[in-house]
VOTOR-44825 format. One line per field, with one value per residue (C-alpha): residue number from 1; chain; z, x, y. Coordinates in nm, 4 decimals. Each point is the difference from the previous one (the first is absolute). Layout:
n = c(NUM ...)
chain = c(A ...)
z = c(Z ...)
x = c(X ...)
y = c(Y ...)
//
This chain:
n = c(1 2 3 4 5 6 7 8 9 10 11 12 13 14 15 16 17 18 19 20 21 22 23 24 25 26 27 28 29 30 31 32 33 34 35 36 37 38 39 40 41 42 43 44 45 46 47 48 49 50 51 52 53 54 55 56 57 58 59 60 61 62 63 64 65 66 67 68 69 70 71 72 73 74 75 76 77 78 79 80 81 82 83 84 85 86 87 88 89 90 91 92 93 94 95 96 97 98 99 100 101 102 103 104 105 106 107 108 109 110 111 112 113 114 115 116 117 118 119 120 121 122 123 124 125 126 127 128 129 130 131 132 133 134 135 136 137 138 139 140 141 142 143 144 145 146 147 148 149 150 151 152 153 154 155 156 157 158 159 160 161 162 163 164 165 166 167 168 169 170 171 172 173 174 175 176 177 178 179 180 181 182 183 184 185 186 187 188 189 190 191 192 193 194 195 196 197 198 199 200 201 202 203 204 205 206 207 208 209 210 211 212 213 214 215 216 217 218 219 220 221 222 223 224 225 226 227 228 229 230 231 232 233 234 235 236 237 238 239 240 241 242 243 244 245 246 247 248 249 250 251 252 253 254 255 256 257 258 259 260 261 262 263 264 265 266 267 268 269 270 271 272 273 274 275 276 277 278 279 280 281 282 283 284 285 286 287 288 289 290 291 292 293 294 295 296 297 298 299 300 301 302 303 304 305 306 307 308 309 310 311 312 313 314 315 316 317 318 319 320 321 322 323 324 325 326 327 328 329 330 331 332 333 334 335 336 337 338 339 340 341 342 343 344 345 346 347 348 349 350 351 352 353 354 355 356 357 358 359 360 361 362 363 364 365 366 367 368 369 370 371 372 373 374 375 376 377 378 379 380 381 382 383 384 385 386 387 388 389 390 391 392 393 394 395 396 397 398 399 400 401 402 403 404 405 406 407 408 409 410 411 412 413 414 415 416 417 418 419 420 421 422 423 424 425 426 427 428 429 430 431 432 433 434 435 436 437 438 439 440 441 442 443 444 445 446 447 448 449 450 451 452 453 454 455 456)
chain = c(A A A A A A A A A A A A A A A A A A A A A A A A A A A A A A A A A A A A A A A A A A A A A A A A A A A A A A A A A A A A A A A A A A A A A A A A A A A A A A A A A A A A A A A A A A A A A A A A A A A A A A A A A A A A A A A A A A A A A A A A A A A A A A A A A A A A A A A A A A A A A A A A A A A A A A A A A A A A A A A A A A A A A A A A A A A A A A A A A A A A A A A A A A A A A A A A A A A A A A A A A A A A A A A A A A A A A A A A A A A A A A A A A A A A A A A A A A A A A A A A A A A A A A A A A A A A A A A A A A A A A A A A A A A A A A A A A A A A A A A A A A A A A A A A A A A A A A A A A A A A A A A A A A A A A A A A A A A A A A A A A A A A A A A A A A A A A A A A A A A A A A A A A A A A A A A A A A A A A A A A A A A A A A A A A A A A A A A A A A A A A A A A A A A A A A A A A A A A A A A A A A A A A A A A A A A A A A A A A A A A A A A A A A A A A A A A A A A A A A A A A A A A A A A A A A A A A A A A)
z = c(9.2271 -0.3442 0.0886 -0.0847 0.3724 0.1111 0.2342 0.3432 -0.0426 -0.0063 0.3264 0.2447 0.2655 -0.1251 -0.0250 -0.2669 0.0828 0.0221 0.2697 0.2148 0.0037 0.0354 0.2826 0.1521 -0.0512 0.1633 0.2495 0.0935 0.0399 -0.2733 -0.0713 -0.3808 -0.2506 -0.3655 -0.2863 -0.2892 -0.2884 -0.3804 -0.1879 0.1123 0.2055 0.0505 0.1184 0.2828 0.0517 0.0539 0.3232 0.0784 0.0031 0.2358 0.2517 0.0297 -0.2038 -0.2437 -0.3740 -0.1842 -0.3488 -0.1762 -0.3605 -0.1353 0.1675 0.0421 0.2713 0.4209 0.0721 -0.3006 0.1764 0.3417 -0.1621 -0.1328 0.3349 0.0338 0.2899 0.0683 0.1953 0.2099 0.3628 0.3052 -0.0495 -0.3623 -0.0600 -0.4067 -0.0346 -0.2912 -0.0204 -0.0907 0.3370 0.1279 0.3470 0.1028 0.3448 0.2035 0.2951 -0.2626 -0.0898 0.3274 0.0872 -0.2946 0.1071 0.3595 -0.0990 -0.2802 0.3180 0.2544 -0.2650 -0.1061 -0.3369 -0.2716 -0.2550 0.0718 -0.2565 0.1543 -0.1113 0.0484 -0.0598 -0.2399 -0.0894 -0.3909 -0.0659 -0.3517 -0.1754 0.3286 -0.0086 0.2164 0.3309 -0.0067 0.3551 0.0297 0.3643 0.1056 -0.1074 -0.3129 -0.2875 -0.2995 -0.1273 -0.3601 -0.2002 -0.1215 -0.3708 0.0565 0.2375 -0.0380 0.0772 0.3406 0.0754 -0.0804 0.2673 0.2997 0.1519 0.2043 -0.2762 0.0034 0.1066 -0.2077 0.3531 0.1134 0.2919 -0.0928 0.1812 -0.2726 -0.0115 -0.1283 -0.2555 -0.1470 0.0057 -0.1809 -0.2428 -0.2090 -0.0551 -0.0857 -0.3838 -0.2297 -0.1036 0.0554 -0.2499 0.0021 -0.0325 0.3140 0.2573 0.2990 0.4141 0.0662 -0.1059 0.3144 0.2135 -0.1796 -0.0702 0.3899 0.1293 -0.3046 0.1473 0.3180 0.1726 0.1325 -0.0454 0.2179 -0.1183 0.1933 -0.0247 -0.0239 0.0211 -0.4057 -0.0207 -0.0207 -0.3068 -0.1889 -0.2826 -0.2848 -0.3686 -0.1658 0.0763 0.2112 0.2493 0.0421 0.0760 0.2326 0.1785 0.0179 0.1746 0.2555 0.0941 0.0563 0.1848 0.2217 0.0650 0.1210 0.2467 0.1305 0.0525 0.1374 0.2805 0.0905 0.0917 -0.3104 -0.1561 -0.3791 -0.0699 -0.2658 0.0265 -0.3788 -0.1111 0.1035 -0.1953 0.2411 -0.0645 0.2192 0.1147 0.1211 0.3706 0.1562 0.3695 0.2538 -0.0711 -0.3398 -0.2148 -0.3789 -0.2336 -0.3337 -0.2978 0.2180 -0.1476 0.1691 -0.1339 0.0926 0.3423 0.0975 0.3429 0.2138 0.3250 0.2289 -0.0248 -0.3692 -0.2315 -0.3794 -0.2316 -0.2920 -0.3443 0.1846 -0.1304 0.2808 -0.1543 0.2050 0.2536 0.3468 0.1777 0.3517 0.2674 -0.0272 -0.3635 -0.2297 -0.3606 -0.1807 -0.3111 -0.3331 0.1534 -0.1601 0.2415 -0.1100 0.1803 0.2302 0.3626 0.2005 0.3658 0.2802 -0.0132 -0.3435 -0.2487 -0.4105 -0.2944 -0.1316 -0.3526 0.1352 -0.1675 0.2376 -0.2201 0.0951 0.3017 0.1115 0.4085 0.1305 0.3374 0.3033 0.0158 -0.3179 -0.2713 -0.4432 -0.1201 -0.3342 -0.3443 0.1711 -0.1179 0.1677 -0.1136 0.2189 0.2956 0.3408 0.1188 0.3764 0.2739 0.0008 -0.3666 -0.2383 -0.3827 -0.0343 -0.3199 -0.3966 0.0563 -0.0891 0.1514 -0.1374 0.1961 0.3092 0.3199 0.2104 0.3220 0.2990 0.0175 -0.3404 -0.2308 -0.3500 -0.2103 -0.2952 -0.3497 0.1674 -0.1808 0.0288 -0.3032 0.0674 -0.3765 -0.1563 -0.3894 0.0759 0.0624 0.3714 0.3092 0.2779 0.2883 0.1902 0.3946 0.1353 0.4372 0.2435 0.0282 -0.3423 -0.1693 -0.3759 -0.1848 -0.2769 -0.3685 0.1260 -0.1785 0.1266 -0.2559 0.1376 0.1518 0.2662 0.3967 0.2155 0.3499 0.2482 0.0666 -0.3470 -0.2344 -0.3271 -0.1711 -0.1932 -0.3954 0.0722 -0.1937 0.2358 -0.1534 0.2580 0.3744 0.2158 0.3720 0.3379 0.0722 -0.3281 -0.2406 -0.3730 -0.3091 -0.3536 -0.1846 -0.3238 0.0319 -0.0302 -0.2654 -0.0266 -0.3250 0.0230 -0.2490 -0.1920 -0.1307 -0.2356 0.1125 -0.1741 -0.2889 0.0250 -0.2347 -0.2865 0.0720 -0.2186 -0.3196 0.1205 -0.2427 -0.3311 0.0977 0.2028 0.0962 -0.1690 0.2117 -0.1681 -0.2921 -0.3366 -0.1135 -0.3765)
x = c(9.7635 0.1227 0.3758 0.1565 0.0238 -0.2357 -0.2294 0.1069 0.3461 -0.0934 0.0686 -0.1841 0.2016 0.3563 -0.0931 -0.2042 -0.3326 0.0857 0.2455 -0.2090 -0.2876 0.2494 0.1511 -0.3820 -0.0357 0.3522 -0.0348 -0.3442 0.1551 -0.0423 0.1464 0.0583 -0.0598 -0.0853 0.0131 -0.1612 0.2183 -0.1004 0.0810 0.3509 0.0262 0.3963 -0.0483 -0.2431 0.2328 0.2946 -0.2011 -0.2307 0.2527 0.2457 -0.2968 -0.0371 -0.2674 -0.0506 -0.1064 -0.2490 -0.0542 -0.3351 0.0434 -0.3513 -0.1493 -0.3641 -0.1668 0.1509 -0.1266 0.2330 0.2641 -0.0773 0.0366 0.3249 0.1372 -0.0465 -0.2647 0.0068 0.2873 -0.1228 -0.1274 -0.2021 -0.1284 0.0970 -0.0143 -0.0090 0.0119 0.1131 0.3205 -0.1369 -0.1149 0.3148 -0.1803 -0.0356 0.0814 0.1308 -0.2698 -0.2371 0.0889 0.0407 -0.3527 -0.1399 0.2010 -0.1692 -0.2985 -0.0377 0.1255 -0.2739 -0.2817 0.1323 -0.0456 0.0762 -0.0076 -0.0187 0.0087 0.1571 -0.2361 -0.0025 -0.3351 0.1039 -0.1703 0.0558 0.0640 0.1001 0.1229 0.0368 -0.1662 -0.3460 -0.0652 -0.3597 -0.1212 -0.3139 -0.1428 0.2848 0.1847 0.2885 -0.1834 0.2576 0.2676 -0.1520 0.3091 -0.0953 0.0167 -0.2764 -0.2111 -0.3348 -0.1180 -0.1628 0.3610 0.2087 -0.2202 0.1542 0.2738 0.1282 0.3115 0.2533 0.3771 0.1513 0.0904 -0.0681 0.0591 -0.0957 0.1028 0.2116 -0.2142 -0.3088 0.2097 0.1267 -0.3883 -0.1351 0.2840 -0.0061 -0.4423 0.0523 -0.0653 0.0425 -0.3485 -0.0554 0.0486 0.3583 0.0800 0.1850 0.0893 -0.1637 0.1358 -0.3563 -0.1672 0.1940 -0.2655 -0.3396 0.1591 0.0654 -0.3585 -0.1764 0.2217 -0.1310 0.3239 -0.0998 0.1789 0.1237 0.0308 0.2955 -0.0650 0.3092 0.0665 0.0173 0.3760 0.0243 -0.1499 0.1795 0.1816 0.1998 -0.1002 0.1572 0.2461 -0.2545 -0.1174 0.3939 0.0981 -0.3016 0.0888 0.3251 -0.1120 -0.1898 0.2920 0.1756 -0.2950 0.0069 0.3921 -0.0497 -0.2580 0.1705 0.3304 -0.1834 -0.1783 0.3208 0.1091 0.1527 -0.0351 -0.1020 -0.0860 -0.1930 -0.0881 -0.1637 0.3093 0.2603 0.0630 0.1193 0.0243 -0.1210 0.3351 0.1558 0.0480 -0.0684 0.0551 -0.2244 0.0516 0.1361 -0.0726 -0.0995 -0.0237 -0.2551 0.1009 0.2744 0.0536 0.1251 -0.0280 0.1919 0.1447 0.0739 -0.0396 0.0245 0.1071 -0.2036 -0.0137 0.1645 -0.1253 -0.0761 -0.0454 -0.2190 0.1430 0.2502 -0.0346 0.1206 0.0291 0.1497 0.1349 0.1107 -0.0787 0.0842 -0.1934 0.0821 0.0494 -0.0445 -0.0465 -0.0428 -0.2055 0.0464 0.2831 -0.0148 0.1086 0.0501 0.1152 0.1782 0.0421 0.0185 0.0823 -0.1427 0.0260 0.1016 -0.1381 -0.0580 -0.0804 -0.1633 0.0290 0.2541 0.0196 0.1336 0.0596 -0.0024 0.3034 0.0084 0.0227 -0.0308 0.1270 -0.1390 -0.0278 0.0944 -0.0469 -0.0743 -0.1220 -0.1705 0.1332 0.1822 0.0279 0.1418 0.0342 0.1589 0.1049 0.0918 -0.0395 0.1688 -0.1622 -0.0570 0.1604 -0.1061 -0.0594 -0.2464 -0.0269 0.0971 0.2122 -0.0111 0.1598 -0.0325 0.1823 0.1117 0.0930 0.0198 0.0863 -0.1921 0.0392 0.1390 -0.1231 -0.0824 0.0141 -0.1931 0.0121 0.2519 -0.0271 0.0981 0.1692 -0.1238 -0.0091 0.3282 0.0314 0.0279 -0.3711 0.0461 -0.0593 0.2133 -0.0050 0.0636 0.0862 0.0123 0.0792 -0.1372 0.0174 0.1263 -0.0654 -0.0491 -0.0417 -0.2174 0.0246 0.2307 0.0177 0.0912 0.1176 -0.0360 0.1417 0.1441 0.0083 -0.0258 0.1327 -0.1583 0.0687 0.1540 -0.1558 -0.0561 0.0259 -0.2427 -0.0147 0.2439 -0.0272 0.1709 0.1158 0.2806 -0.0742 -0.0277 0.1708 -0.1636 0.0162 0.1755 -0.1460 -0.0139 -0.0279 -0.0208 -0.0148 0.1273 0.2105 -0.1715 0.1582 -0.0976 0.0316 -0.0208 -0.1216 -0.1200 -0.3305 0.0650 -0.1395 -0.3519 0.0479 -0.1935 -0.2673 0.0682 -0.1279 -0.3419 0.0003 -0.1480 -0.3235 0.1160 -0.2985 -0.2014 -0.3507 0.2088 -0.0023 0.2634 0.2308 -0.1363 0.1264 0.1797)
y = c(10.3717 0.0960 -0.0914 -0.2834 -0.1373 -0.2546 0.1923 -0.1733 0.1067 0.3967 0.1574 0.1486 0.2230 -0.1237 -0.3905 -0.2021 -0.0966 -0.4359 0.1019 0.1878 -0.3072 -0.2213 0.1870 -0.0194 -0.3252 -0.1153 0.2508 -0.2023 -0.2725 -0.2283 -0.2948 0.0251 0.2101 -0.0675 0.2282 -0.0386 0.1850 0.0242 0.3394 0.1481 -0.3243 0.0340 0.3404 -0.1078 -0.3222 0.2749 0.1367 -0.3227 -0.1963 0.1621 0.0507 -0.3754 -0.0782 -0.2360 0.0274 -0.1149 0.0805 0.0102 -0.0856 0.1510 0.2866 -0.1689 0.1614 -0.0432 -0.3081 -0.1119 0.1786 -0.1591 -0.3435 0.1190 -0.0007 -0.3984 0.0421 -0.3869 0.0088 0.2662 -0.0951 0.2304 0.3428 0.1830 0.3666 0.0970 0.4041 0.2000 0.1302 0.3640 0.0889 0.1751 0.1829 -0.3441 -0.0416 -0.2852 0.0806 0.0031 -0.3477 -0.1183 0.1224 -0.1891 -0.2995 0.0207 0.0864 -0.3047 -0.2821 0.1421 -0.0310 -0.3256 0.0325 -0.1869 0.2827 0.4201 0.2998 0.2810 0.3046 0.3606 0.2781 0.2733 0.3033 -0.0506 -0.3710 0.0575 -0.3452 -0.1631 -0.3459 0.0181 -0.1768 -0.1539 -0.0986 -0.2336 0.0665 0.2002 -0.3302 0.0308 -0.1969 0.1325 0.2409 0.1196 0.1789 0.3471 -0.1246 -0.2707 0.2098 0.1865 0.2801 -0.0668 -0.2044 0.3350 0.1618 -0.2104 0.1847 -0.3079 -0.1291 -0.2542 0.0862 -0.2874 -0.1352 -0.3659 -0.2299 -0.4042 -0.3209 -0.1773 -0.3127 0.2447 0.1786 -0.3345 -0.1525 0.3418 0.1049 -0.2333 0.0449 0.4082 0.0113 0.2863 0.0661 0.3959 0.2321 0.0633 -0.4221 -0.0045 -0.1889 0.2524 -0.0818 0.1465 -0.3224 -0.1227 0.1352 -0.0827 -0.3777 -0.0293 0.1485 -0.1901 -0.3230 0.0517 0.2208 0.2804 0.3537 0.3018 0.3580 0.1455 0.3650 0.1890 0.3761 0.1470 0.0706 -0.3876 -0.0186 0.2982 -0.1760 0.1383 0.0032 0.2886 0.2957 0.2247 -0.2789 -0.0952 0.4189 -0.0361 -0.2834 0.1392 0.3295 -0.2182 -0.2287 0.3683 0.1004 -0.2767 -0.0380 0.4129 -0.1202 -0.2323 0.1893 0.2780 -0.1682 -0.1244 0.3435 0.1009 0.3616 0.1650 0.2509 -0.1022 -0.3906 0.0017 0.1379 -0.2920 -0.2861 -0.3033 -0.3872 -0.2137 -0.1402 0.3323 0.0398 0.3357 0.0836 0.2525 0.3776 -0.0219 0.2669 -0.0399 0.2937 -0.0487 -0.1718 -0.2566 -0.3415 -0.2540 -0.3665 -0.3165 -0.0684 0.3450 0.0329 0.3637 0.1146 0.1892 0.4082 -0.0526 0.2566 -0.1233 0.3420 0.0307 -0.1458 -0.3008 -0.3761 -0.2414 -0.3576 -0.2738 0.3081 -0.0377 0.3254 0.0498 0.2300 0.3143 0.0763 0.2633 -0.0681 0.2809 0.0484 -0.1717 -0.2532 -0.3853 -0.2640 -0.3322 -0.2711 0.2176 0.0712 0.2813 0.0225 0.2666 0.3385 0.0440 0.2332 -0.1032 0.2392 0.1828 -0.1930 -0.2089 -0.3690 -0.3073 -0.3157 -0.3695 -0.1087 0.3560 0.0690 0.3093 0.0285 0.2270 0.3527 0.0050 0.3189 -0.1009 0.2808 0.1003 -0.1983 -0.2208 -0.3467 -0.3368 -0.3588 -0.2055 0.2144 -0.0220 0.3470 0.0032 0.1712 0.3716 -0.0146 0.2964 0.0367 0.3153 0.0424 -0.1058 -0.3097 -0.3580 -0.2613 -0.3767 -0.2822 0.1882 -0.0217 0.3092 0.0922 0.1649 0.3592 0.0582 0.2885 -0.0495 0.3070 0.1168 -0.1871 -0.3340 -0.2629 -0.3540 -0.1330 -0.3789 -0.1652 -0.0483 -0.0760 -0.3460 0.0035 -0.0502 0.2030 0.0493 0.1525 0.3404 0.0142 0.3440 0.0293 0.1307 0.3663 0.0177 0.3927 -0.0623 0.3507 0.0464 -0.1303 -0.2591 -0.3434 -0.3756 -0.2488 -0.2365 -0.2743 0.2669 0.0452 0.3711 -0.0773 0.1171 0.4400 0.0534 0.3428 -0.0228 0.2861 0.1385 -0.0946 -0.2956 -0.2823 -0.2915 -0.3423 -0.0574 -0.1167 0.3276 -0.0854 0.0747 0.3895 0.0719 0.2884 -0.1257 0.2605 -0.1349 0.3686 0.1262 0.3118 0.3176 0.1849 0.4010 0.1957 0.3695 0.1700 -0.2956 0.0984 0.3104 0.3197 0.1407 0.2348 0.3555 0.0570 0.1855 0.3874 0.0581 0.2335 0.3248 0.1318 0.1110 0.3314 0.1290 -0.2457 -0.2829 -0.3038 -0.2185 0.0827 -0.0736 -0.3334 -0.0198)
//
């Protein structure tokens, strides 16, 4: 991957690739999960862990089946599933169907496989009879082997008791001296077990092993998030042109311009317009909302009817309340904007609580951190006029009705209905800026034809 990462912690569509199989797996309903960490292993604890599963670290990287008896497979009991944690379109259906599928053949062991048009360095499926007889890596393979198009996914289903009877027989004599999971399969049919090939549709066996494969897996998980939303009655305009993680919630007839992002647990209303340019993360949109173009939402709420942007920034604990107007460069942190409440344009206003109906004018800001490196907080009424280029230090309180004036910088509580101005007086000087002197008048020609006197 040419980072310094390890490669399951890169993400695909806003989440690293271990969550999303774990998610699969869970979401399949299995019982435990065990991860098998080595490079970068308390990065992959930091999201394995929290997920519920349960580490195991593999001291030597020697090959998978070395990393399968890493994870102490004696202990385990019933039906196992060992996948790689690189296969980030994995689906829980998908697992569930291998699950079903494994129980009504009765197998002991299956290889879930998938036919490619260009296998590349997948490891070849070689059927005896229509029968799986052995999975040949690419690396040991020959030429008639490369031909098959039939490869392994890196996905298996095996009762416990078989794993525990063959693990311990795979040896590492192949070319690379490794310890290959493959050998699982030719070890069971040589020991008399049988073996099913679960075929599986391709995308199961797209994994990730460098910086393209990863952008393309990310464009697919895109891809499929968009087809999803729009079957469900949702509306873009240009479907390849919207960026949206799997855990955002969209209802019927919204509408998404190109180039949206919206990642986290954003969910939107119904009829809500999202223009081109906005970043939603962790947003609470209601139904029947504009945001405009270029607006960042984060963590945020806002309520029906309202209107956002364009280029308007909403910053984590802000609540915009309904039929509300925050127009262009305007920035909140913190804010309880009442109902119906306006700030159109220039303004920024950090730990704030404002009332509905009250009009924010141009360039307000909210004076919230003091020199004592603490932030306090601003509460402006209800139908409260605040003129422009007005300033709140903050701690201070605008009952509700009162004008500000224009310019006013307030540090005293304002009372209901009562007009504050904080102005310097204007002072006028006439005459203060001294009056041009005329240009001196030219020296005429000294004779006729001259242009300009002769100089001495």
């Amino acid at each position: 991957m040419n980072t310094p990462l390890p490669k399951v912690v890169h993400p695909v569509a806003g989440r690293p690739m271990i969550e999303r199989v774990m998610r699969a797996v869970k979401d399949a309903g299995a019982g435990e999960i065990r991860v098998i960490v080595g490079f970068g292993e308390e990065l992959v604890r930091q999201i394995a862990e929290p997920l519920g599963g349960v580490c195991y670290k593999q001291e030597r990287q020697l090959g998978t089946a070395d990393a399968v008896r890493a994870a102490q497979t004696e202990s385990l009991k019933g039906d196992v599933l060992i996948l790689n944690g690189d296969h980030p379109l994995l689906e829980a259906a998908d697992i569930a169907g291998f699950r079903r599928q494994f129980r009504e053949t009765k197998a002991q062991l299956a290889v879930v496989t998938c036919e490619l048009p260009d296998p590349a360095k997948f490891g070849r499926i070689v059927r005896q009879n229509g029968k799986v007889r052995a999975i040949v890596e690419f690396k040991d393979a020959g030429p008639d082997t490369q031909k098959i198009k039939e490869v392994n996914t890196g996905i298996y289903l095996v009762k416990a008791k078989l794993l525990n009877e063959i693990l311990p027989q795979i040896t590492a004599d192949n070319a690379q001296g490794e310890f290959y999971l493959t050998d699982l399969v030719s070890l069971a049919i040589d020991g008399g077990v049988p073996v099913e090939g679960i075929l599986a549709n391709r995308r199961v066996a797209l994994g990730v092993n460098d910086q393209l494969e990863l952008a393309s897996a990310t464009r697919l998980a895109f891809k499929r998030k968009a087809r999803q939303l729009l079957a469900s009655g949702v509306m873009m305009i240009d479907p390849s042109a919207v960026f949206i993680e799997d855990t955002v919630k969209i209802e019927p007839a919204a509408l998404l311009y190109p180039n949206v992002f919206l990642r986290g647990e954003t969910t939107i209303g119904g009829y809500s317009v999202i223009e081109s340019g906005s970043m939603l993360t962790d947003a609470k949109i209601a139904g029947n909302v504009h945001i405009k173009a270029g607006c960042y939402i984060d963590k945020s709420s806002v309520d029906a009817n309202a209107e956002v942007g364009p280029y308007a920034h909403l910053r984590p604990g802000t609540e915009i309340g309904e039929e509300c107007k925050v127009g262009n460069f305007v920035e909140m942190k913190k804010v309880k904007f009442g109902k119906g409440a306006k700030a159109s344009h220039l303004t920024y206003l950090g730990d704030a609580e404002v009332g509905e109906n009250t009009n924010i004018g141009c360039g307000v800001i909210t004076c919230n951190y003091a020199a004592d490196r603490k932030k306090y907080v601003t509460k402006i009424g209800k139908d409260v006029f605040v003129g422009s280029d007005s300033q709140f230090i903050a701690p201070v309180t605008v009952g509700d009705g009162a004008y500000v004036g224009s310019g006013s910088t307030i540090t005293k509580d304002v009372p209901p209905g009562a007009l504050a101005v904080s102005r310097a007086k204007q002072i006028i000087r006439e005459d203060y800026v001294p009056r041009a002197t005329p240009a001196p008048a030219k020296t005429p020609p000294t004779k006729a034809g001259d242009k300009y006197p002769e100089k001495k």
